[in-house]
C-alpha angles and dihedrals in degrees: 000000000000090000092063112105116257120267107231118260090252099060101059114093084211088071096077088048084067096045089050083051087067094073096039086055102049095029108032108026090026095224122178124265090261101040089060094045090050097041104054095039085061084052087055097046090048101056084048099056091048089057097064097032093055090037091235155082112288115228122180085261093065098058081054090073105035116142128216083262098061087058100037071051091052094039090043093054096045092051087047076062101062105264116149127222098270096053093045095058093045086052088058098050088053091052088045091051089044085049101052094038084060098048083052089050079047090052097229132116111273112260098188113197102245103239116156110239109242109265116260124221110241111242127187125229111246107227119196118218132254101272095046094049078057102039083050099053100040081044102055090038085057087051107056115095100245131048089237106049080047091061086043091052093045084056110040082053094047090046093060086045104034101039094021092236126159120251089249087049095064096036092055091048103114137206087272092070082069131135095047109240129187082279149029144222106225122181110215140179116330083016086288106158126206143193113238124185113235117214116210096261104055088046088057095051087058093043086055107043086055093058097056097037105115095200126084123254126186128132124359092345113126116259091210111067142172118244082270091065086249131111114309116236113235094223089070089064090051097040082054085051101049090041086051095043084053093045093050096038098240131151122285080236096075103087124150093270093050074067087067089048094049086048094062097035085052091060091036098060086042093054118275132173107242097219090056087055088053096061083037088065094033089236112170096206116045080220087076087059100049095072086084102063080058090056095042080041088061088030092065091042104056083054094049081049096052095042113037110088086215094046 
């Protein structure tokens, strides 16, 4: 079968199923911009790569009777690409997800073939330490080409290492988070929100910040915004940080979002109950969270390493 030559994307029914899959995702399950991009487009790749396995045109009936084959051959093509084990594992969630959102527009009860996920390295989150993240955040904001989008740039930073917010969390705060208080309402991931503790500093920048903005806020309107008074794109506050990182000499690893991991390193080394740091991140499962005894764990080696004379 695998030697036919491939039907075109267009000619397989199961193709508007996908397409359909693109509303229940963002609607009904309220996944994120890019889930739903990824994760369709791996719904696409997937019918495609049936046709020409099966030698034939894909319909919504034909993703009902898959074997565990059909999905090791899938798997199996997409690593002969090139992709690594994460990705692979990510492009298998998004099949199984496709597979079980056809059986429910079949109205019968999901029946997933049991493939095992390709196994992902561990890798451990690179914190910075506290003067870098400082350094970062006063460097980019010196950098911007007006005094108030410097400011903008100073609190959004110190936001993501202060409060341990993603880059898309700051950016979706609205006028209505003004004025500042000791805490702060964050919407996270799934519209989960979340109750984060805001230290003076942080408060200040944003203080700040909305002093010198020259651009009107009131409402819904984002309290972030680019030097047009419109959303801010959230690759500006990466491209800062890459153009900082450069000036300062520090490692490609510390991204905006390497801010969120020195934030909860930083408790954790203080202290920290890892269950609080849980509802701090907005994590929905405390394994997420785990992951950071493992970095203070490596944190507290390399020193161990560099001062012990019998190291």
């Amino acid at each position: 079968m695998a030697d036919r030559p491939e039907a075109p994307l267009t000619s397989h029914p199961a193709a508007a199923l996908a397409a359909r899959w693109v509303g229940h995702l963002q609607h009904d399950r309220r996944r994120s911009v890019h889930t739903v991009r990824a994760y369709v487009a791996t719904a696409h790749r997937f019918i495609q790569f049936l046709g020409g396995y099966r030698g034939e045109a894909i319909g919504p009936d034909a993703l009902l009777c898959l074997g565990p084959a059909d999905l090791r051959a899938f798997l199996a093509q997409r690593r002969g690409e090139g992709l690594g084990p994460s990705s692979a594992a990510r492009e298998l969630s998004g099949v199984r997800a496709f597979l079980k959102y056809a059986a429910e527009q079949a109205g019968i009860p999901a029946q997933l073939p049991r493939t095992r996920a390709p196994k992902r390295p561990r890798t451990l989150p690179r914190p910075a330490a506290p003067d870098e993240a400082m350094g970062l955040a006063e460097d980019a904001a010196a950098a911007a080409s007006a005094p108030w989008l410097g400011a903008r740039d100073l609190a959004i930073l110190l936001l993501l290492y202060g409060a341990g917010l993603r880059v898309a969390e700051a950016l979706s705060l609205t006028a209505r988070a003004l004025p500042i208080g000791a805490t702060l309402r964050v919407t996270g991931k799934r519209s989960k929100t979340r109750v984060v503790p805001i230290v003076p500093a942080v408060r200040e920048a944003i203080e700040d910040y909305v002093r010198q903005c020259p651009w009107p806020r009131a409402g819904d309107a984002p309290l972030f915004v680019g030097a047009r008074g419109g959303p801010l794109n959230p690759d500006l506050v990466r491209r800062s940080v890459a153009a900082a990182r450069r000036r300062l000499g520090l490692p490609d690893s510390l991204t905006p979002h390497a801010l969120r991991h020195s934030f909860a390193t930083h408790l954790l080394a203080r202290g920290a109950d890892l269950r609080a740091l849980q509802e701090l991140l907005g994590h929905a499962s405390l394994s997420s969270t785990q992951i950071y005894t493992a970095v203070d764990a490596a944190r507290l080696l390399d020193v161990y390493r560099h001062a012990h004379p019998r190291a």
